[in-house]
N, C-alpha and C positions, 0 to 999 in steps of 0.2 A: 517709470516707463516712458519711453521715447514716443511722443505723440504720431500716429502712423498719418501716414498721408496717401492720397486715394491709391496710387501705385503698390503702397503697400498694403492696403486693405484688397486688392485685388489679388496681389500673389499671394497672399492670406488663404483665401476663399479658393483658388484653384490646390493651392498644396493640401491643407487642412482637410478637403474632400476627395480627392484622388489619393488617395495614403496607400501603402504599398499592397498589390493582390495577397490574400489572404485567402482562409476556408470559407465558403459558403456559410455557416452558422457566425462565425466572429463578424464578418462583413455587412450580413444584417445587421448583427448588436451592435456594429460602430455606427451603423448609416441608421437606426431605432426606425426607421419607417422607408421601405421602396415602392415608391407607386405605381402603379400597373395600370396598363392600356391595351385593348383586346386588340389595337391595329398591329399587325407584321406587315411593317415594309421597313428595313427586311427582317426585324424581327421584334419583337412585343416589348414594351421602353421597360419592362422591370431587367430582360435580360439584357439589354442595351446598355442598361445604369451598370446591372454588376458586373458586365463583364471585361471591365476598368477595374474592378475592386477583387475576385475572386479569381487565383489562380487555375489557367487551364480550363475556364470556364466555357459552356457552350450552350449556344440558344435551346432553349429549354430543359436547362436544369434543376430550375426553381420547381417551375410544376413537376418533373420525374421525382423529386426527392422531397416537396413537401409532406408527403405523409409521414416520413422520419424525422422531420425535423422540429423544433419546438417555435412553431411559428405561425399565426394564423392570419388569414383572412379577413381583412376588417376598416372599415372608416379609422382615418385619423386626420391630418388637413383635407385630402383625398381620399379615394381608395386605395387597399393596396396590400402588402404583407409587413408584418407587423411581430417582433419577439413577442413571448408569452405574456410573458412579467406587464410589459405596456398594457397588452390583452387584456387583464385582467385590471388592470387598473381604472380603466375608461366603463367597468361593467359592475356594476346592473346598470344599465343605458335607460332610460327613459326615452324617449322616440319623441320628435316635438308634435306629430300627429298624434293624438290619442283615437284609440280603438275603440268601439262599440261593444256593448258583452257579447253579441253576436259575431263578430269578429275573435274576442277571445276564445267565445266556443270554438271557432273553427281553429282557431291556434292550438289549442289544447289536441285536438282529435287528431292533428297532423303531430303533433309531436311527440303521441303515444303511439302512430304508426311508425314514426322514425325510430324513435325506440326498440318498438316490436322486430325492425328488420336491421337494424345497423347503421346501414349507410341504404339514400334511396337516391334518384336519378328523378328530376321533377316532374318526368311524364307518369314513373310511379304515381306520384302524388296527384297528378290531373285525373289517371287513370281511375284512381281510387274514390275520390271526393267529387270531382266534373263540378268544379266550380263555377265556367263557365268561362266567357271571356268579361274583359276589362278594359277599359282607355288607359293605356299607358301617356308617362310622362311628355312622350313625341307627337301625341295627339292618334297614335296609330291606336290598334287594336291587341294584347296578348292574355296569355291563360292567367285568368285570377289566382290560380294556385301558382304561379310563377309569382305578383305579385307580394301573395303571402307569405311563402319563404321567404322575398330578399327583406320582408319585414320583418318577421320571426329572426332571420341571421343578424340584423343591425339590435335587435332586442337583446340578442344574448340566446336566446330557445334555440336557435340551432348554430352548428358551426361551418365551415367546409370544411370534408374529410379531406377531398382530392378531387381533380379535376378529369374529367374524360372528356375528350373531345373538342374542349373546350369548356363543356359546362362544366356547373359548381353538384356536387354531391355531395347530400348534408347528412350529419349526424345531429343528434340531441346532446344537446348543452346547459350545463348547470350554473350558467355564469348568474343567471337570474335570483338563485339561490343564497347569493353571497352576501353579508353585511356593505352597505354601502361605504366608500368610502371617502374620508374627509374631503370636503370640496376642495378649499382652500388647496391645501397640502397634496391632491391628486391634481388639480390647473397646473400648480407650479412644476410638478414633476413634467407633466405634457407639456409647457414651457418650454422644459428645460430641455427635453429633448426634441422639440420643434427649431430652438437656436443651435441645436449641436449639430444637426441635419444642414441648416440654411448660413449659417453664418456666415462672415459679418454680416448685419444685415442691416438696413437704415430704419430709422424709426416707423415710418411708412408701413416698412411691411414686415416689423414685429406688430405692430397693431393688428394687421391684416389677418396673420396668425393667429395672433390670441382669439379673437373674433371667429374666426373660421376652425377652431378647437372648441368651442361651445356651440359650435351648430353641424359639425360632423363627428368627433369623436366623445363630445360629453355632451349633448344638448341639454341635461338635468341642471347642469349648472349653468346655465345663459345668463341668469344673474349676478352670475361671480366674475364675469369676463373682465371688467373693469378693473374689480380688485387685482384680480390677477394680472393683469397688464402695469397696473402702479406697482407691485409689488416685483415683475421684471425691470421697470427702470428703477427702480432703487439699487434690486442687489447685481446689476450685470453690467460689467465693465463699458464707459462708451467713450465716445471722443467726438467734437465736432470738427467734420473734415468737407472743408469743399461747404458751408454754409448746409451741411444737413448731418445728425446727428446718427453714430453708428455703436452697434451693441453685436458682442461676441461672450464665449463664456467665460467664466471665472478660470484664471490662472492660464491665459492663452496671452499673447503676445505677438499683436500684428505686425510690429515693426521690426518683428526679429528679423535677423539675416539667413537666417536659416531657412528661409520662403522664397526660396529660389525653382522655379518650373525647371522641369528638364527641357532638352531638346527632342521634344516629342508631340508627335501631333494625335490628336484623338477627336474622333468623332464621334459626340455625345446623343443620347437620350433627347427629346426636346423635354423630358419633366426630371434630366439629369440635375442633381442638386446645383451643378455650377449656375448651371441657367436657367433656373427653375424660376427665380425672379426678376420678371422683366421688367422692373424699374431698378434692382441694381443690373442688370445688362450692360440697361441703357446707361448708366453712372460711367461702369466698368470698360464700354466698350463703343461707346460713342453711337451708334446705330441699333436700329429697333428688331430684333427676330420674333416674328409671330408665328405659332402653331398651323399652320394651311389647311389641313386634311378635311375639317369641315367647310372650307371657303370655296366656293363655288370656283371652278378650274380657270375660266377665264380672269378673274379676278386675283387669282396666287400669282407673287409674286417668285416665291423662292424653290416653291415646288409643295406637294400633297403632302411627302413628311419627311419634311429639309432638317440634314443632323445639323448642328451648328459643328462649325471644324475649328477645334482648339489649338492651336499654334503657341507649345511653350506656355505663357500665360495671357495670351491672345487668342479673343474668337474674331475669325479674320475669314471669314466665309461659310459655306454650309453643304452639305453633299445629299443630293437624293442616291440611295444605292438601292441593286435588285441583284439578283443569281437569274442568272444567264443560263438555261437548259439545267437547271437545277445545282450547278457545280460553278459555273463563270463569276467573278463578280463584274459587275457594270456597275462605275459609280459616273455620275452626275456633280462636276463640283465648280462651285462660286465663288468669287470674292468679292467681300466689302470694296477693293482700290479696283476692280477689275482684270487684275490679274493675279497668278499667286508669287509670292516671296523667290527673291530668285536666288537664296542663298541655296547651295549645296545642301545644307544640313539638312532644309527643309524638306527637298524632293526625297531625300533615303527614307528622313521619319514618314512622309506622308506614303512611299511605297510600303515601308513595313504595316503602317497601321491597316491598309488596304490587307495585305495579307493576312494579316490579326483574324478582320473582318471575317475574311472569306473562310478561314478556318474556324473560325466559330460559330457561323451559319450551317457548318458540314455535320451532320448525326455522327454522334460515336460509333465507331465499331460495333457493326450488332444491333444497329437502334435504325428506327425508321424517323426518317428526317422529319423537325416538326411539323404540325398541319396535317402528316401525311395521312394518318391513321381515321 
């Protein structure tokens, strides 16, 4: 193999993640994890990721059709949505908080009322028990039986059926039930699909990964992290390119000619796989994009939730967008040089993507636009 050089590790990483729109179920199982963010502006980064990867897709199709689909709800580096098969592999979960038996008891008693009714709506469950309030993580105040759920759902005892409104609707889950399985051999597989997601990716931040899969998707194994991280530089292809060392998976080939971006522009997710790591960004693309939304306003530089704007295989500015009287789009757009590209090709593809945009923000025929309900 042709040793790749950072140019090529870059159109690597733009081709190998953007691969042709597909159905909503294949798209998940290519992409093994999409992370989700309750912000719409202008619409929620898990539809923002797929709707680059799913044919005809539209802001909020994931929540309409997760109840059909074999996909759940769940920690993996982040949060987010996740095939089954992963699902089950990361479960029986051990929590690195350990419970009180009184804490069990209350687990137990909520999860034979979940049972009892199907699917419940958390106020059900406030309703029923009046646990009372609690200091949440932000230092604010929320319902201890909100709480107990989303700890019961990271255990494996419950699931999310479907979402209304936004909130989560659980059901009871047997993942708790199952033979645990091999540390070893279950790291490596979450590994493996952590590189198949981020790839190439520098040594840096396969470490970061490994790390960050025994402390949100497997916590039981925190001890194996290590192993597991020696036993990815062993078996995964790397190269040292540019004085730092880079890993992709078996039987892929970054210097192929074949990794050619089209002339297209696309305005990504900020937890879109391209950009997901901003130390390769920063490799990739010479300048820094940071996430804004929790930065206090005067201090954002790029805007509250700046897309980064892909150009071919260049991110070469970024765009704040909104709908305009509910139908308009208004975009907000930036460049790294201060202005954009003055080729031709550029302005058609960035009008089309604009258009993409705006039609994928629009409710299906028949549907009430998201948010709305």
């Amino acid at each position: 193999m042709t040793p790749p050089t950072l140019d090529d590790l870059r159109r690597h990483a733009v081709v190998r993640s953007l691969f042709a729109p597909t159905t909503l179920p294949r798209a998940i199982e290519r992409l093994g994890f999409v992370q989700a963010d309750p912000i719409r502006a202008p619409a929620r980064a898990q539809d923002l990721t797929l709707r680059h990867r799913v044919r005809d897709y539209r802001a909020g199709d994931l929540e309409r059709r997760y109840p059909t689909l074999a996909v759940e709800e769940d920690f993996f580096v982040n949060y987010g949505f996740v095939p089954r098969a992963l699902h089950a592999l990361m479960h029986p979960r051990q929590a690195r908080t350990a419970w009180t038996q009184a804490r069990w008891r209350q687990a137990h008693e909520v999860r034979a009322f979940v049972r009892e009714r199907g699917v419940v709506h958390p106020r059900e469950v406030d309703a029923a028990f009046a646990h009372g309030k609690t200091k949440n993580w932000f230092g604010g105040s929320s319902n201890a039986s909100t709480q107990l759920l989303d700890g019961m759902h990271h255990r494996g005892l419950l699931r999310v059926a479907r979402r209304e409104s936004g909130v989560r609707l659980y059901a009871a889950h047997d993942a708790h039930a199952r033979e645990p399985a091999d540390a070893d051999m279950a790291l490596d597989a979450l590994v493996d699909v952590a590189v198949a997601k981020y790839a190439p990716l520098p040594a840096p931040s396969l470490s970061m990964l490994v790390m960050w899969l025994g402390s949100a998707a497997a916590p039981q194994w925190r001890e194996q992290r290590r192993g597991a991280l020696a036993r990815a530089r062993q078996r995964l292809p790397s190269a040292r390119v540019d004085g730092m060392t880079w890993y992709w998976p078996a039987g892929e080939n970054p210097a192929s000619r074949r990794h050619a971006a089209p002339d297209m522009v696309r305005l990504l997710a900020p937890f879109d796989p391209v950009v997901w790591d901003r130390r390769r960004f920063e490799a990739f693309w010479g300048w820094a994009y940071r996430f804004e939304a929790y930065t206090p306003a005067p201090q954002r530089v790029r805007g509250y939730y700046a897309l980064p704007l892909l150009w071919r295989d260049q991110v070469i500015g970024w765009g704040n967008l909104a709908l305009v009287a509910g139908s308009r789009l208004q975009a907000e757009l930036g460049y790294v040089t201060g202005r954009p590209p003055r080729e031709r090709a550029f302005r058609s593809a960035l009008d089309e993507e604009l258009a993409q945009v705006e039609t994928f923000l629009q409710p299906r025929p028949g549907r009430a636009a998201p948010g709305s309900d």
